[in-house]
N, C-alpha and C positions, 0 to 999 in steps of 0.2 A: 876780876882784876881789870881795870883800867890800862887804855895802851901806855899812859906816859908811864905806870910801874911795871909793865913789859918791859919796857926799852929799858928804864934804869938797874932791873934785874935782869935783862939778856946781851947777848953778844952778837949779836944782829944790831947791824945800821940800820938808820934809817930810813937812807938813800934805797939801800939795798931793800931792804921788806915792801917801800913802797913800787918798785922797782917789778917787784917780786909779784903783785898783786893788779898792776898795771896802773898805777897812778901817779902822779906828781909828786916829789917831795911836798913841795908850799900846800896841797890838798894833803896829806897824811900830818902836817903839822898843823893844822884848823883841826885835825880831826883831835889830836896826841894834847891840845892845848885847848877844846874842847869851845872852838872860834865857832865849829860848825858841824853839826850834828852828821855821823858816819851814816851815808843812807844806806840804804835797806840791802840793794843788791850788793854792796861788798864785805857786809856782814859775814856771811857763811862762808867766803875766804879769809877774810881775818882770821876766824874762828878754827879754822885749817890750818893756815900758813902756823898761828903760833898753837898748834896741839893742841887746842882746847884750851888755854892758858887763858885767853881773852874771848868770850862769851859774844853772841847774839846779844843775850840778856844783856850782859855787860855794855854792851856798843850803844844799845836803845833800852834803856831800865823804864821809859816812859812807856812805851807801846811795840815792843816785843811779841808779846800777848798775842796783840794781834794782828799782825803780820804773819809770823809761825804760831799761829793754833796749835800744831803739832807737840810741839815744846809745850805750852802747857799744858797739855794733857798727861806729859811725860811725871812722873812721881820725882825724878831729880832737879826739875824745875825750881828755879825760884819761883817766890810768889810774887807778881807784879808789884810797881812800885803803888806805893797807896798814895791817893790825891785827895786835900782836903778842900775844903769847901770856899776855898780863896782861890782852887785851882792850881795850887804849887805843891810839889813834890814831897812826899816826907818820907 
């Protein structure tokens, strides 16, 4: 799940979550709008704050992988996003 169907399925602000995570609204709205890619380190809060709901994977589907190694080793994992030979995402 993506944060903007977080928010539009939960009852959590989103003054409040970004609040929660120690970040600025106008930074959690590049992230929820997808202006500016969620860096690395406040991924595995995210992924806390909403229960698992909103993924590592989820946050970085580019390069997850290899950031937390960990995670893919895990058999629950997704599988990395595939890249084709234009370099864009599929």
């Amino acid at each position: 799940m993506d944060l903007k169907n977080y928010f539009s399925s939960s009852d959590t602000t989103k003054a409040a979550f970004a609040r929660s995570i120690g970040v600025s609204s106008a930074l959690l709205h590049q992230w929820v709008e997808r202006i500016r890619p969620v860096a690395p380190q406040h991924c595995p809060q995210i992924e806390v704050q909403t229960s698992g709901a909103v993924t590592r994977a989820d946050l970085r589907p580019d390069d997850w992988h290899l950031i937390w190694p960990e995670l893919a080793a895990s058999s629950a994992a997704p599988a990395p996003a595939a890249v084709n030979t234009t370099g864009e995402t599929t």
